[in-house]
Backbone of each chain as nested JSON, in Angstrom:
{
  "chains": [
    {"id": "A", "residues": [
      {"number": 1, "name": "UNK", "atoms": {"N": [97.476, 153.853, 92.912], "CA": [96.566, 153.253, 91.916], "C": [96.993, 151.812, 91.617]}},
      {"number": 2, "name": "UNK", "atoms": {"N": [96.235, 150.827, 91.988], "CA": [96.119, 149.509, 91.433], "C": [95.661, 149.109, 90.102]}},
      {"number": 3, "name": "UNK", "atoms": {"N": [95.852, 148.508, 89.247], "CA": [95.199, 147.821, 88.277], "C": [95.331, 146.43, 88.452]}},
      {"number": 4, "name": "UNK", "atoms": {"N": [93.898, 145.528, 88.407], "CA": [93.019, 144.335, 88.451], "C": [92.896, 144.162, 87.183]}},
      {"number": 5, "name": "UNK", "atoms": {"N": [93.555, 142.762, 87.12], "CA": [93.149, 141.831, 85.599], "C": [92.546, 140.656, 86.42]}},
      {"number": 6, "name": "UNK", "atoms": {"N": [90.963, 141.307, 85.668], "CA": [90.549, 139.438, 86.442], "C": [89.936, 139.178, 85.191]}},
      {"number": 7, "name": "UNK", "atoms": {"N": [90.32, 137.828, 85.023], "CA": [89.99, 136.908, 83.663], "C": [88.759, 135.473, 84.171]}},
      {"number": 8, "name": "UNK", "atoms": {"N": [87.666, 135.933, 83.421], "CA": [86.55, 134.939, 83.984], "C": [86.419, 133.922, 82.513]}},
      {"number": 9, "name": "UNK", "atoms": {"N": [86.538, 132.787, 83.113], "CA": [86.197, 131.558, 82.013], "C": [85.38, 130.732, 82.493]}},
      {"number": 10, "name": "UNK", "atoms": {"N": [85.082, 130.315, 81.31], "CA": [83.402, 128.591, 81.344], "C": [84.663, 128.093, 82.317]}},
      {"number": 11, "name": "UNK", "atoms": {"N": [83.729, 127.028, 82.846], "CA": [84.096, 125.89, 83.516], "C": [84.484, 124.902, 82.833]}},
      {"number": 12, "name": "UNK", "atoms": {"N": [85.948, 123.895, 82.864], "CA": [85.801, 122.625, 82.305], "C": [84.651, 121.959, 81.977]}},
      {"number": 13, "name": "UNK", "atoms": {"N": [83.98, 121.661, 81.026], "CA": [83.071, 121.05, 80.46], "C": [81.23, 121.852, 80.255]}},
      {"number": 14, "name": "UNK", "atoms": {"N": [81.333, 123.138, 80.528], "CA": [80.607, 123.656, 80.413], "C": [80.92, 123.921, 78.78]}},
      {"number": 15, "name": "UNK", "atoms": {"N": [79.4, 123.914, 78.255], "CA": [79.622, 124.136, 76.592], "C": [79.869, 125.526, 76.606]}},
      {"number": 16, "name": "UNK", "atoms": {"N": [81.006, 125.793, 75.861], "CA": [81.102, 127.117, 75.386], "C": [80.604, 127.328, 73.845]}},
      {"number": 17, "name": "UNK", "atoms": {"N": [79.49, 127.73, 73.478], "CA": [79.222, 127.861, 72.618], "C": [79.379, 129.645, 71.405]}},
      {"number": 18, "name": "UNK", "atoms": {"N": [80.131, 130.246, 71.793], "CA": [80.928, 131.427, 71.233], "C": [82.045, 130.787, 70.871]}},
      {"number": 19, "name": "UNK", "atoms": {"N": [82.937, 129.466, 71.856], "CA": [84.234, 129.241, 71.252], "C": [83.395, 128.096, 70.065]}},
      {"number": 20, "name": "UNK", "atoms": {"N": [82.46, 127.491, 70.365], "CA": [82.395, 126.803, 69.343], "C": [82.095, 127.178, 67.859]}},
      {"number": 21, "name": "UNK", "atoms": {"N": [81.469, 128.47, 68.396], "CA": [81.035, 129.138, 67.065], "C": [82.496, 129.885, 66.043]}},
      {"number": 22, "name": "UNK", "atoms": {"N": [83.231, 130.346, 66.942], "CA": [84.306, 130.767, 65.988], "C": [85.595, 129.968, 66.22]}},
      {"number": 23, "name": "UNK", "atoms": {"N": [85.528, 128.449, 66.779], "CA": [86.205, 127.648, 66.091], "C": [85.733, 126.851, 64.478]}},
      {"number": 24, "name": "UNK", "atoms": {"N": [84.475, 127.091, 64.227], "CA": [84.249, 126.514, 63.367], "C": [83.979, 127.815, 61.945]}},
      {"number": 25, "name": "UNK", "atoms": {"N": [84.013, 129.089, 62.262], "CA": [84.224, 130.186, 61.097], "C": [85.929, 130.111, 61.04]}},
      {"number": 26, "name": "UNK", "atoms": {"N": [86.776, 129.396, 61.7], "CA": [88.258, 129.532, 61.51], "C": [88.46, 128.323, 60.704]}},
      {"number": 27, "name": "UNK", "atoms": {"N": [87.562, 127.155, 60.793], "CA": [87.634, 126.09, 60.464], "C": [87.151, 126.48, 58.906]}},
      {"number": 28, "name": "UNK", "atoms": {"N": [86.246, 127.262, 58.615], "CA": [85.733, 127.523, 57.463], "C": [86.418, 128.572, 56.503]}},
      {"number": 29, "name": "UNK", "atoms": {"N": [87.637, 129.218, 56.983], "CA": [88.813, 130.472, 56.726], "C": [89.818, 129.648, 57.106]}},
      {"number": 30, "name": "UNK", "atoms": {"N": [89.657, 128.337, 56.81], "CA": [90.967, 127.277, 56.421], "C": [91.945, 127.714, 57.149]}},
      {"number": 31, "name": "UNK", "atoms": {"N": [92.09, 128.043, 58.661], "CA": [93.073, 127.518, 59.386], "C": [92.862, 126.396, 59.954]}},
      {"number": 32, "name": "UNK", "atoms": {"N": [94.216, 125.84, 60.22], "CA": [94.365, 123.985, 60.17], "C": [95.296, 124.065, 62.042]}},
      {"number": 33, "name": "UNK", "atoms": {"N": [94.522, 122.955, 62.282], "CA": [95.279, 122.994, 63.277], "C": [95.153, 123.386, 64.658]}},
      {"number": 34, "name": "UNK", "atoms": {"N": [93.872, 123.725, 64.157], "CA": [92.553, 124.479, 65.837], "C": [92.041, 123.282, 66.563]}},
      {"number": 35, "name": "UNK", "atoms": {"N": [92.612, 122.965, 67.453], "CA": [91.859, 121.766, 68.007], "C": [90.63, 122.074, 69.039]}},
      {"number": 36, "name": "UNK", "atoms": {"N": [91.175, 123.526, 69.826], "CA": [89.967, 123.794, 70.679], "C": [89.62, 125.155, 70.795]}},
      {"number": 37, "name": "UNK", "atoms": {"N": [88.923, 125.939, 70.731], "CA": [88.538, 127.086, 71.327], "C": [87.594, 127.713, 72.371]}},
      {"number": 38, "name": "UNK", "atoms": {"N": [88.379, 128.525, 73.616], "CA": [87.123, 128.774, 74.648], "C": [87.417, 130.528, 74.675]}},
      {"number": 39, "name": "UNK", "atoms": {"N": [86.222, 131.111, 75.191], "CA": [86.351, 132.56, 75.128], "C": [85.863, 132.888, 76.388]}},
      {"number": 40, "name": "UNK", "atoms": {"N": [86.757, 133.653, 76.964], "CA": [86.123, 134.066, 78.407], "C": [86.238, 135.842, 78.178]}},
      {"number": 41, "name": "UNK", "atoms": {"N": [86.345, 136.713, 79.225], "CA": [86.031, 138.198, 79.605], "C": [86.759, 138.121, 80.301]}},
      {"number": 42, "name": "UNK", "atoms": {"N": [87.984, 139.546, 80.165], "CA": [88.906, 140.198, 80.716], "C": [88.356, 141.48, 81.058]}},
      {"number": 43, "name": "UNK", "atoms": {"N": [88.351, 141.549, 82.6], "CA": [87.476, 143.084, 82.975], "C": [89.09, 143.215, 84.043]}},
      {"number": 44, "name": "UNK", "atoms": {"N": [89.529, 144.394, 83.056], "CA": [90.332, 145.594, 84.036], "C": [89.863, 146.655, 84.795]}},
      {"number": 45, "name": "UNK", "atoms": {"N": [90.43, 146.5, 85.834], "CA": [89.537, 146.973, 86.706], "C": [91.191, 148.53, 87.453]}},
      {"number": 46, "name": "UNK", "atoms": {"N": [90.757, 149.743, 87.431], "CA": [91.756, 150.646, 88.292], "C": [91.221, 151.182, 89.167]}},
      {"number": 47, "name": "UNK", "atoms": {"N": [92.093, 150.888, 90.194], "CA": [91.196, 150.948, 91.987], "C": [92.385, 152.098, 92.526]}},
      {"number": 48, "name": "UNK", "atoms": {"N": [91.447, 153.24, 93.065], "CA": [92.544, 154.237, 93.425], "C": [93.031, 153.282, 95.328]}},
      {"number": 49, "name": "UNK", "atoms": {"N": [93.855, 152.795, 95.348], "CA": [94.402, 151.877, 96.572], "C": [95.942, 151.65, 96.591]}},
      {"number": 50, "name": "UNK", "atoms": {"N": [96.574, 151.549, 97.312], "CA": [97.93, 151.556, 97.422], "C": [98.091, 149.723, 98.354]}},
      {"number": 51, "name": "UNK", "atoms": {"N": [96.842, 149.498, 98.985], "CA": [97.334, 148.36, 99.887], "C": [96.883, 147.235, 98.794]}},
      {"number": 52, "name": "UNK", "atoms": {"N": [97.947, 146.387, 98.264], "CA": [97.525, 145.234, 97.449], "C": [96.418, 144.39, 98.082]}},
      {"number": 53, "name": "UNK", "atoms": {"N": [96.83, 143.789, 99.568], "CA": [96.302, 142.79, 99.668], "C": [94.612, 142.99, 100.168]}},
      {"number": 54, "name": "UNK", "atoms": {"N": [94.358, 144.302, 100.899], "CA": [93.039, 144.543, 101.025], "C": [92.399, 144.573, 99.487]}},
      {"number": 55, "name": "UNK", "atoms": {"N": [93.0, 145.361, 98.491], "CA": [92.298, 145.339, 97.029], "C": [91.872, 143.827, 96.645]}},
      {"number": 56, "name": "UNK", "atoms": {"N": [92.785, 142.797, 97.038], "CA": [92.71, 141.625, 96.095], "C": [91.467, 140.935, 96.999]}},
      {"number": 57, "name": "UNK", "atoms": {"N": [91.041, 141.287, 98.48], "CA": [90.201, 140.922, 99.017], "C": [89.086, 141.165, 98.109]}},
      {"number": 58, "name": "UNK", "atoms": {"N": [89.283, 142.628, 98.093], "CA": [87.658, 143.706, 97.536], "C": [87.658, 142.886, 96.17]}},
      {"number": 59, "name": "UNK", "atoms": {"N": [88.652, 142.736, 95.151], "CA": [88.352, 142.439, 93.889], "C": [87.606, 141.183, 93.892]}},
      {"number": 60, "name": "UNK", "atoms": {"N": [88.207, 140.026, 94.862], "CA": [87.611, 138.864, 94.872], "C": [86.239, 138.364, 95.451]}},
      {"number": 61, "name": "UNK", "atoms": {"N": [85.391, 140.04, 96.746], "CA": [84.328, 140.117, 96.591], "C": [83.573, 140.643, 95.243]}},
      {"number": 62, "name": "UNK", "atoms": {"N": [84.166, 141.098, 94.678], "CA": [83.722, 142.042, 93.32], "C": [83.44, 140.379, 92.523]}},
      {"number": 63, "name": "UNK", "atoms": {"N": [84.33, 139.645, 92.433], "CA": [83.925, 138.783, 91.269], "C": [82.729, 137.68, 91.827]}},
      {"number": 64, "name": "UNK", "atoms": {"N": [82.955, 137.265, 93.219], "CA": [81.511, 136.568, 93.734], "C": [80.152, 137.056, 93.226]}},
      {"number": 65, "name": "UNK", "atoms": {"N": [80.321, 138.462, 93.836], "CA": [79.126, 139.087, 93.992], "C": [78.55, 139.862, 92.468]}},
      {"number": 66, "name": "UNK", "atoms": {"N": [79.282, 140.03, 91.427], "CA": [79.023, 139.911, 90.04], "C": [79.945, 140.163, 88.831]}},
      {"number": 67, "name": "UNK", "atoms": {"N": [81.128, 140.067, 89.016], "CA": [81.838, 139.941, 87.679], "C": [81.583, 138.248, 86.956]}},
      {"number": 68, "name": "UNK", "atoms": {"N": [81.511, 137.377, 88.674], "CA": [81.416, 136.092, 87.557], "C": [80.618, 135.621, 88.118]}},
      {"number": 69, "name": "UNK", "atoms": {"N": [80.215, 134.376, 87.324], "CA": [78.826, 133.613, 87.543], "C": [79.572, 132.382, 88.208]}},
      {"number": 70, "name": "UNK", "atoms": {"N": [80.075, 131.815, 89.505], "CA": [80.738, 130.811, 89.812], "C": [80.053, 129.476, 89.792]}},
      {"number": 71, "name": "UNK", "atoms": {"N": [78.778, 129.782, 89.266], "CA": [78.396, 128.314, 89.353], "C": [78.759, 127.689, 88.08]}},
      {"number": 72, "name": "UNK", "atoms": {"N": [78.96, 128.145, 86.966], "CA": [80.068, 128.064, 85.448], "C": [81.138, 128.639, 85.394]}},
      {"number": 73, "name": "UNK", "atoms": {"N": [81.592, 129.478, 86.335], "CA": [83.065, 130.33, 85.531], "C": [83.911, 130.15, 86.984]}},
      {"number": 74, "name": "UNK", "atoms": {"N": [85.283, 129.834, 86.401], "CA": [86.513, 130.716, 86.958], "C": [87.026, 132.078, 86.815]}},
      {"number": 75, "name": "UNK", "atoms": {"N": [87.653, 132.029, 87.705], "CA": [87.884, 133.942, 87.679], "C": [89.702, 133.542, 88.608]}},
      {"number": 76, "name": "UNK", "atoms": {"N": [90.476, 134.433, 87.871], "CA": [91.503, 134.681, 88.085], "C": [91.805, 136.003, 88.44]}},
      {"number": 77, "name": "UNK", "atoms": {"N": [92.719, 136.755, 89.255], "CA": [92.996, 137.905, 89.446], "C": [94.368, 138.231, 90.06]}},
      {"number": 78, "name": "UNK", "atoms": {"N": [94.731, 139.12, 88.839], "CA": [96.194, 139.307, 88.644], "C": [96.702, 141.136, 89.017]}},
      {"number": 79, "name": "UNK", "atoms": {"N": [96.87, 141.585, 89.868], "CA": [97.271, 142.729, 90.439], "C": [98.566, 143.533, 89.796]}},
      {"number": 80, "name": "UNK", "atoms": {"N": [98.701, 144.326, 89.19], "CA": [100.158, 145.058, 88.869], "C": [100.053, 147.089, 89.363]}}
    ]},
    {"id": "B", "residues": [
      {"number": 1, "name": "UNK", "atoms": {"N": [101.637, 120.441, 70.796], "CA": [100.274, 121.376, 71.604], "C": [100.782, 122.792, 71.741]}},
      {"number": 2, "name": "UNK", "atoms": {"N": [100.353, 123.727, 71.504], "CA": [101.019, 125.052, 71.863], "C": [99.391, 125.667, 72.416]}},
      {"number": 3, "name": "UNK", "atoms": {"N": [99.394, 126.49, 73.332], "CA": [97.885, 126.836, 74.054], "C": [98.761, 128.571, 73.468]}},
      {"number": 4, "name": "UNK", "atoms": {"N": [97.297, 129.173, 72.878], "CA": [97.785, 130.883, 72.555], "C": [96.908, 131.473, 73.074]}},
      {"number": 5, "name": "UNK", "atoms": {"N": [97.019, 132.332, 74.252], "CA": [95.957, 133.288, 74.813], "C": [96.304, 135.168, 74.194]}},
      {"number": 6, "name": "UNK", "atoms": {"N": [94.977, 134.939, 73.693], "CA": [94.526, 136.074, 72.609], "C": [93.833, 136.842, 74.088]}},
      {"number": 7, "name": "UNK", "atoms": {"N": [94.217, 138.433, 73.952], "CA": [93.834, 139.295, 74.849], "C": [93.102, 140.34, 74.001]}},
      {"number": 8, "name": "UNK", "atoms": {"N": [91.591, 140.148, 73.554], "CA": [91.315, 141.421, 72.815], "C": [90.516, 143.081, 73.524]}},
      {"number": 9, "name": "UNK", "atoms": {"N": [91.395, 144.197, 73.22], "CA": [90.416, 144.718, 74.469], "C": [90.05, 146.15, 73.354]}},
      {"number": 10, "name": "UNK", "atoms": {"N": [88.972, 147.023, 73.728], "CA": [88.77, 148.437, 73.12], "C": [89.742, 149.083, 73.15]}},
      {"number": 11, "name": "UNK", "atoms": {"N": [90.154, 149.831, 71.75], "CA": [91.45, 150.999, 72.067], "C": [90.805, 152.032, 73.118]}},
      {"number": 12, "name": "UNK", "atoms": {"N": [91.831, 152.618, 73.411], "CA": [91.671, 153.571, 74.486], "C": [90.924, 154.511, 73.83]}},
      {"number": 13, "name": "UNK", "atoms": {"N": [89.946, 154.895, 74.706], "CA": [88.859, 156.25, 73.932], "C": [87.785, 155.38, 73.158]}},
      {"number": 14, "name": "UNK", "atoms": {"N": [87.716, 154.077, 72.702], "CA": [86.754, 153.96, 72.42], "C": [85.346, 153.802, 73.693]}},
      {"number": 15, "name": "UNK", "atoms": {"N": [84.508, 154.157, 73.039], "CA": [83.58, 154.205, 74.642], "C": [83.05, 152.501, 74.837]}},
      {"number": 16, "name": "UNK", "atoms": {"N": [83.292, 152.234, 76.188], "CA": [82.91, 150.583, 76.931], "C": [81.861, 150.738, 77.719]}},
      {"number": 17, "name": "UNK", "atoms": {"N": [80.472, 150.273, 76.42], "CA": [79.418, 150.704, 77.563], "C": [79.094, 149.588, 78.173]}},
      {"number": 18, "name": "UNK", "atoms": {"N": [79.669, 148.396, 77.84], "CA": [79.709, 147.162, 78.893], "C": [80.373, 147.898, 79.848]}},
      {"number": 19, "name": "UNK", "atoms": {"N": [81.787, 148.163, 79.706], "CA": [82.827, 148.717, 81.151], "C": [82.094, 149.495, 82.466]}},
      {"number": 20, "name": "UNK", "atoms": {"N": [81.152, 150.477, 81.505], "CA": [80.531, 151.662, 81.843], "C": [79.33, 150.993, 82.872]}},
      {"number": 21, "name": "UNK", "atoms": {"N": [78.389, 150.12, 82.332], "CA": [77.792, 149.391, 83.283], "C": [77.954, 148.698, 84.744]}},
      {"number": 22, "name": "UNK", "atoms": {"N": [79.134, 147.717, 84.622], "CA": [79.888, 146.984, 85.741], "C": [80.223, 148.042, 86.588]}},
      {"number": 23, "name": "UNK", "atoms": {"N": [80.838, 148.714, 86.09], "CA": [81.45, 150.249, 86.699], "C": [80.622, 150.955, 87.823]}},
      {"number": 24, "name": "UNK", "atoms": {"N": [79.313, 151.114, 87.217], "CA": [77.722, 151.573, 87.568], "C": [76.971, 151.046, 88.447]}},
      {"number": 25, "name": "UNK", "atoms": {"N": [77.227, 149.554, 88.104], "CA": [76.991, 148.232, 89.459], "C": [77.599, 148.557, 90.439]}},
      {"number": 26, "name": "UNK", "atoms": {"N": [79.104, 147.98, 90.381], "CA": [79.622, 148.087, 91.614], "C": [79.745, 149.342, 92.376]}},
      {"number": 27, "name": "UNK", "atoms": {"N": [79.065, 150.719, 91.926], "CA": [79.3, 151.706, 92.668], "C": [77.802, 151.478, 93.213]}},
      {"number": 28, "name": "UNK", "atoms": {"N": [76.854, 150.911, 92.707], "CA": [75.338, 150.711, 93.441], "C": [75.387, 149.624, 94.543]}},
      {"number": 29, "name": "UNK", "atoms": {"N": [76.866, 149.226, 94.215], "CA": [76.643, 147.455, 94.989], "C": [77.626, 148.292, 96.395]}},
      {"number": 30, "name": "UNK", "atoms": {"N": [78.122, 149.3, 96.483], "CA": [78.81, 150.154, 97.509], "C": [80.44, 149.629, 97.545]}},
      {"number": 31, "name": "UNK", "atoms": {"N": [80.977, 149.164, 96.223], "CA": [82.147, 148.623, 95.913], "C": [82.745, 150.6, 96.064]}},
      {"number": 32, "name": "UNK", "atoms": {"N": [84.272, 150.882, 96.581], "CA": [84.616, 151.93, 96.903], "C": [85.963, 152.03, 96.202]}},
      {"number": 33, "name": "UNK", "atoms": {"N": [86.018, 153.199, 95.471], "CA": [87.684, 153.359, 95.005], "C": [87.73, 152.678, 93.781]}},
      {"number": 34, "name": "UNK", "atoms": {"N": [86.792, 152.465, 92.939], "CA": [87.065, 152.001, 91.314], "C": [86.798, 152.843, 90.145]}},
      {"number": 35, "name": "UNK", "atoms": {"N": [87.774, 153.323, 89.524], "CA": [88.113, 154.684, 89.347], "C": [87.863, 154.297, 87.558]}},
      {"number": 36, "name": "UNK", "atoms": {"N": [87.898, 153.181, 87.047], "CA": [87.388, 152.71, 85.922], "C": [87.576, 151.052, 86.024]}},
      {"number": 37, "name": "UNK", "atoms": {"N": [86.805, 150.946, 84.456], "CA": [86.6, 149.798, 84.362], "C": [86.479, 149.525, 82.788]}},
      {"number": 38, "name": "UNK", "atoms": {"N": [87.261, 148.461, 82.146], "CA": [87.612, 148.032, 80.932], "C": [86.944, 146.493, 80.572]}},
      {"number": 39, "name": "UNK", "atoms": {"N": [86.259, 146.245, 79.54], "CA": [86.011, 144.896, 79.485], "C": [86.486, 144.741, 78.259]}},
      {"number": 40, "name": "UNK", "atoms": {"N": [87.247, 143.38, 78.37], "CA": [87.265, 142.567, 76.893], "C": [87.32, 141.333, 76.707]}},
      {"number": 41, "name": "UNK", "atoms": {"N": [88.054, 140.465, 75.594], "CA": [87.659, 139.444, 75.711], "C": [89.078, 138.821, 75.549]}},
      {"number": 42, "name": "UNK", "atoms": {"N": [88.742, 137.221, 76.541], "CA": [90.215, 136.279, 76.054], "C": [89.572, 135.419, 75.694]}},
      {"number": 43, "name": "UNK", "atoms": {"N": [90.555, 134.713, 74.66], "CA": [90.14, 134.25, 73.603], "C": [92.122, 132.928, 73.804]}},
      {"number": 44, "name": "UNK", "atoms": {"N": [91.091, 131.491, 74.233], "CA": [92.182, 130.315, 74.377], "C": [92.341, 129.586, 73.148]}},
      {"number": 45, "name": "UNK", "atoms": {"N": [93.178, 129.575, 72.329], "CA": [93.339, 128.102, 71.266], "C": [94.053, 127.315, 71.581]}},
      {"number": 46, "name": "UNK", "atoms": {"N": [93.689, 126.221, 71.396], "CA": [94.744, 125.366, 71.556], "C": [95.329, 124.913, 69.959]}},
      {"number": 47, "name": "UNK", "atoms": {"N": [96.481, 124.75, 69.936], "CA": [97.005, 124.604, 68.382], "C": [97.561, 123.498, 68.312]}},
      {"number": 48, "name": "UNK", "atoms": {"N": [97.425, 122.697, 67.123], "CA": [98.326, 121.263, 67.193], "C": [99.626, 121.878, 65.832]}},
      {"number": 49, "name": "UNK", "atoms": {"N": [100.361, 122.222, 67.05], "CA": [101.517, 122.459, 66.627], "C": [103.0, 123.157, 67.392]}},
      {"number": 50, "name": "UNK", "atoms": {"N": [104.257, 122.152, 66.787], "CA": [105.711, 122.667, 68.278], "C": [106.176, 123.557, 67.603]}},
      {"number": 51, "name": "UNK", "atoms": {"N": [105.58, 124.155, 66.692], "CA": [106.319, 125.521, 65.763], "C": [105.931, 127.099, 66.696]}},
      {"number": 52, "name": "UNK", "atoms": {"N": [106.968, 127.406, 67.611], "CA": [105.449, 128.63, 68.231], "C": [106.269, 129.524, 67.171]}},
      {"number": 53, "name": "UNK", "atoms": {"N": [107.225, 130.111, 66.35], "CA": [107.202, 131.055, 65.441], "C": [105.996, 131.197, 64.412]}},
      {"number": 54, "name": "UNK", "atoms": {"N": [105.989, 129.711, 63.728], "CA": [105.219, 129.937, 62.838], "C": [103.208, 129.863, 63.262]}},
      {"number": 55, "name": "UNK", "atoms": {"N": [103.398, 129.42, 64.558], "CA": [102.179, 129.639, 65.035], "C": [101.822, 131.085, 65.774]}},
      {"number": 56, "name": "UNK", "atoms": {"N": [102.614, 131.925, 66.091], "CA": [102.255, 133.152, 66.436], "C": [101.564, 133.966, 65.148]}},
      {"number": 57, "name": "UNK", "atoms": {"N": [102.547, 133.767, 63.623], "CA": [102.361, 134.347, 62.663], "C": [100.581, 133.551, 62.464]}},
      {"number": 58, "name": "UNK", "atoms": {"N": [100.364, 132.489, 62.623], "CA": [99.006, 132.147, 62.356], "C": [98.076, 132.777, 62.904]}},
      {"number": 59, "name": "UNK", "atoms": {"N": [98.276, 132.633, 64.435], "CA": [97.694, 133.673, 65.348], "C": [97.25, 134.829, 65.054]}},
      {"number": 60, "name": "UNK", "atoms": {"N": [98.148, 135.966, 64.689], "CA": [98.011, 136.942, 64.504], "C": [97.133, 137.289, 63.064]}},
      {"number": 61, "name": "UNK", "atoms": {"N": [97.709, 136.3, 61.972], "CA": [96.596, 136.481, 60.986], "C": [94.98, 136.027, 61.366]}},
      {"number": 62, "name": "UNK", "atoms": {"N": [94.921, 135.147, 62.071], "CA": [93.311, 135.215, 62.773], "C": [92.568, 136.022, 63.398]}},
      {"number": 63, "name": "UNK", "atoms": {"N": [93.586, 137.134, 64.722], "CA": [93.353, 138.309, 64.813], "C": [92.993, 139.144, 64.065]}},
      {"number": 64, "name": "UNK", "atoms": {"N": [93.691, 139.214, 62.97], "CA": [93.332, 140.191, 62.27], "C": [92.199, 140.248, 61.179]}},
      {"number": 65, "name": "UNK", "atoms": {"N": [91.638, 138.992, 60.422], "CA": [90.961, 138.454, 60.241], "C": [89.449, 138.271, 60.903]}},
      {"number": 66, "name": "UNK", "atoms": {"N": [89.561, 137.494, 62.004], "CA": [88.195, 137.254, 62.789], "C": [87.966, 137.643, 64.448]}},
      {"number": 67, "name": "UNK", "atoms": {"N": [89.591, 137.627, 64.495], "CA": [89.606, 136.943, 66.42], "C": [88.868, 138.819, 66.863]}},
      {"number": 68, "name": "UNK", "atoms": {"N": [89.77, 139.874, 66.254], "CA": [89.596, 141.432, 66.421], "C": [88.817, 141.949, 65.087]}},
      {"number": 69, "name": "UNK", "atoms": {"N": [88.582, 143.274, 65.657], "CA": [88.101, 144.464, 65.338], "C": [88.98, 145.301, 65.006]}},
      {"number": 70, "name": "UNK", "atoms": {"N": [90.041, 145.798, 64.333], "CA": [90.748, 146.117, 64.35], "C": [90.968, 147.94, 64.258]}},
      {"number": 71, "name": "UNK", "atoms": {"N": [89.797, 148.241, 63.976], "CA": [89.4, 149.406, 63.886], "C": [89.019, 150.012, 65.057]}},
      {"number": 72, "name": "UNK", "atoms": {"N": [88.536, 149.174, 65.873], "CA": [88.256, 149.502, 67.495], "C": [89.387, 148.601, 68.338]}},
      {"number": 73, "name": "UNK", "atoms": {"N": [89.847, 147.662, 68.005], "CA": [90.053, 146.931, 68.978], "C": [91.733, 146.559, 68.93]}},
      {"number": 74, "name": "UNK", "atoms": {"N": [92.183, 146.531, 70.2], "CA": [93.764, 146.071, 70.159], "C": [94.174, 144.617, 70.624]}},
      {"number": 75, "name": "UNK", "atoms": {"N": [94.632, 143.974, 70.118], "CA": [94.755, 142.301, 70.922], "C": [96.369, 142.725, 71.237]}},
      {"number": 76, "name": "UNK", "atoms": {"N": [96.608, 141.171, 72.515], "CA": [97.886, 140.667, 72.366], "C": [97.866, 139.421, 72.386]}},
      {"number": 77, "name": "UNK", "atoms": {"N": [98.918, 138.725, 72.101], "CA": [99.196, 137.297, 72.06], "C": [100.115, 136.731, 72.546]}},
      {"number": 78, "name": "UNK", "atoms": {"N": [100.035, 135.719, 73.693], "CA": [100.888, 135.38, 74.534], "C": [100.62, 133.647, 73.742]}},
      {"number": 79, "name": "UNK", "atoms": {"N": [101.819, 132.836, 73.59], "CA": [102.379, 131.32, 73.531], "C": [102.76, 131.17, 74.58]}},
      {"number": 80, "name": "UNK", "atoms": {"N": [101.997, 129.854, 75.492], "CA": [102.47, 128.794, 76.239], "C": [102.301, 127.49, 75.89]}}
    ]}
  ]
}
């Protein structure tokens, strides 16, 4: 059994407008000191597989083809 | 600058009918051997501040506060 952490985020300069929204309810619950906030999706993923490197293939078709939207997001994927 | 990546995800047993979906996809999309599937959210601040003690303790009161759910939901918090 594998477990897949793939972490999908906006793109540099794509508006994130969820981080903007609850950087500014933190801003309004007077914490000081928030200069930026972005929010992406952590999808764990448990793959019954023993061979890492074929999984990290499959996972990284998995995120093309729809965990992430690559024309805005990065996607990272972290195997343990 | 201290960057804090907030990991918020469903306690175990709560039901992920986002998870449950993706899950549902990729077995329609002929993805093989994914035995579950978890979604949650990361959540980046950037903090203007070289204190990471007293900025974890900030952290965590925002968690608990706005960032989570705490009734459903478990975070962690990693400082880099």
């Amino acid at each position: 059994m594998i477990t897949a952490i793939v972490n999908v985020s906006l793109k540099p300069g794509v508006l994130d407008s969820q981080g903007k929204a609850v950087h500014h309810a933190l801003d309004s619950l007077h914490f000081k000191g928030v200069e930026d906030v972005r929010i992406g999706k952590q999808i764990v993923l448990k793959l019954d597989s023993d061979d890492k490197e074929a999984t990290r293939v499959e996972v990284e078709k998995m995120c093309e083809e729809i965990l992430a939207n690559t024309v805005i997001e990065d996607y990272t994927i972290e195997l343990v």
